[in-house]
C-alpha positions in Angstrom: 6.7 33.4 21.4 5.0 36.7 21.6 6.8 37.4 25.1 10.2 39.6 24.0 11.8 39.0 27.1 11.7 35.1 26.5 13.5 35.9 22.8 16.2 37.6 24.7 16.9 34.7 26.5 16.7 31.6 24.1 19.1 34.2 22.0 21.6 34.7 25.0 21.4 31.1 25.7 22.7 30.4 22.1 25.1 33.2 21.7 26.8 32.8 25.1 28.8 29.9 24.3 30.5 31.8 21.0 31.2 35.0 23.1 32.8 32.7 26.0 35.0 30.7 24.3 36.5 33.4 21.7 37.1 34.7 25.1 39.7 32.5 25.8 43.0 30.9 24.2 43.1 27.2 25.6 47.4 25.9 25.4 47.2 21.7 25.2 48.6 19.0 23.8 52.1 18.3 24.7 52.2 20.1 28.0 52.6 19.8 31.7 50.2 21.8 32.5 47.6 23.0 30.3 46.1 26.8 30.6 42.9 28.8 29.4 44.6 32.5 29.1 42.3 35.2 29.3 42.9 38.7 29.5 43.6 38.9 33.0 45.6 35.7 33.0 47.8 37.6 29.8 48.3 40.7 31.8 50.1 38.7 34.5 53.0 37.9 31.9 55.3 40.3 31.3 54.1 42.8 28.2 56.3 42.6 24.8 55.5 45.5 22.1 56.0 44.5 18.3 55.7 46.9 15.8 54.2 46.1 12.4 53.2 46.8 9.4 49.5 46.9 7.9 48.9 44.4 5.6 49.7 46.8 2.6 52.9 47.5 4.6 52.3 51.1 4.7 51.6 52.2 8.4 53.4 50.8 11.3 51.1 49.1 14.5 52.3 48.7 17.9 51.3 45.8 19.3 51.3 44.8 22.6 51.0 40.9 24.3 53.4 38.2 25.9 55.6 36.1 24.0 54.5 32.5 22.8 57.4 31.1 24.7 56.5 32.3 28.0 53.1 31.4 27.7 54.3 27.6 26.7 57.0 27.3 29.5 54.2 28.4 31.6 52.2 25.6 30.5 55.5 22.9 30.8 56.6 22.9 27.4 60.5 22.0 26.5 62.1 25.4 26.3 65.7 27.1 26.4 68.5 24.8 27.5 66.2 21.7 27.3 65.1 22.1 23.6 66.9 19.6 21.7 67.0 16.9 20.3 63.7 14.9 20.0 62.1 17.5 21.4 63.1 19.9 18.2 60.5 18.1 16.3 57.8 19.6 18.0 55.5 22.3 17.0 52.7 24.7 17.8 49.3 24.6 16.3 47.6 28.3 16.5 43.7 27.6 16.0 41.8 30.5 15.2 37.4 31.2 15.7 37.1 30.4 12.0 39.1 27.2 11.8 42.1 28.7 10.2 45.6 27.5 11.6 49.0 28.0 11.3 52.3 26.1 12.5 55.2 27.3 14.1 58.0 25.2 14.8 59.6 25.2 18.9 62.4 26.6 18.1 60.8 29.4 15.8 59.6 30.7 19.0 62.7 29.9 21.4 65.2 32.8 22.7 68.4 30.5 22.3 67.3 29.9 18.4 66.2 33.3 17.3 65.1 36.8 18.4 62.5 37.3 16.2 59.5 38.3 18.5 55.9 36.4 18.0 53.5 37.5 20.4 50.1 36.6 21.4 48.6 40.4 21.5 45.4 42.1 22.6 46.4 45.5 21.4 47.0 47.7 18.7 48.0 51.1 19.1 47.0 51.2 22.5 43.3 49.9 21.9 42.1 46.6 22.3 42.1 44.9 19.3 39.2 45.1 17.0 36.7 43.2 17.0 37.4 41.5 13.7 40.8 41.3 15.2 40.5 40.0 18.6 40.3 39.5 21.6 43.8 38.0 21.1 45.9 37.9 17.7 49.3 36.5 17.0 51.6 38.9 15.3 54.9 37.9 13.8 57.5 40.0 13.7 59.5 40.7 11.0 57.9 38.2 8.1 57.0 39.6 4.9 54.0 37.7 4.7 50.6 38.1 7.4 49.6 35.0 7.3 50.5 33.6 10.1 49.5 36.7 12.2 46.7 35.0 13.2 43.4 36.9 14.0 40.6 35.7 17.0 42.9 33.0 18.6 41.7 30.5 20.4 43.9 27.8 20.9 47.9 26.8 21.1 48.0 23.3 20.7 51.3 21.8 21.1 52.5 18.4 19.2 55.1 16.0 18.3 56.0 15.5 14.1 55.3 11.8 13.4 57.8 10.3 11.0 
């Protein structure tokens, strides 16, 4: 394999399918209809800003996405008036590139139950988000803890609690 441009292309032909699907959050499970949300697709929701701090809670970020809830009543999950009973024991799954994941229950993300803010972001401070960071993030706001603001996002899966 002396020829560099065949290289180039058994390399792109491996990468390709890591840079195209960190590309993308896919929302399943428990939904009516399920979504891959890109960046175009997120900029066709309206725009929240959450400010945060660093992880050392010394410098505020501005962040800038759509909520989780109107990306899952896009998708046909129970929300607002409709979220009760049985259908408070469902939850969201946030899967990240590097397997981490973190739970949030419905109603943590419903208007009628709080106002707390959690967002699905692809900026900071008016730049896309790092590439460490991104292309999507989920940042909560107002928990003392960062561990469930989520870095590289990649999937919302949505799911009942079994008793």
């Amino acid at each position: 394999m002396k020829n560099p441009f065949f290289k180039l292309l058994i390399a792109a032909l491996f990468f390709i399918p890591f840079l195209t699907s960190a590309q993308v959050v896919k929302v399943t499970g428990e939904v009516l209809t399920p979504l891959d949300i890109d960046a175009v697709a997120l900029h066709q929701f309206t725009q929240t800003t959450v400010i945060r701090k660093d992880k050392d809670g010394k410098v505020d970020h501005t962040y800038t996405g759509v909520t989780l809830s109107d990306i899952l009543k896009k998708a046909g999950v129970t929300m607002g008036d409709a979220l009760k009973g049985k259908n408070l024991t469902k939850y969201v799954i946030v899967d990240a590139s590097d397997n981490y994941q973190v739970v949030f229950a419905l109603a943590e993300l419903d208007k009628n139950y709080t106002d707390r803010l959690i967002i699905l972001a692809d900026t900071v401070d008016g730049k896309p988000l790092p590439a460490g960071e991104g292309p999507f993030r989920i940042i909560v706001q107002g928990e003392k803890k960062p561990a469930r603001c989520v870095r590289q996002v990649i999937g919302l899966k949505v799911m009942f609690a079994k008793s």
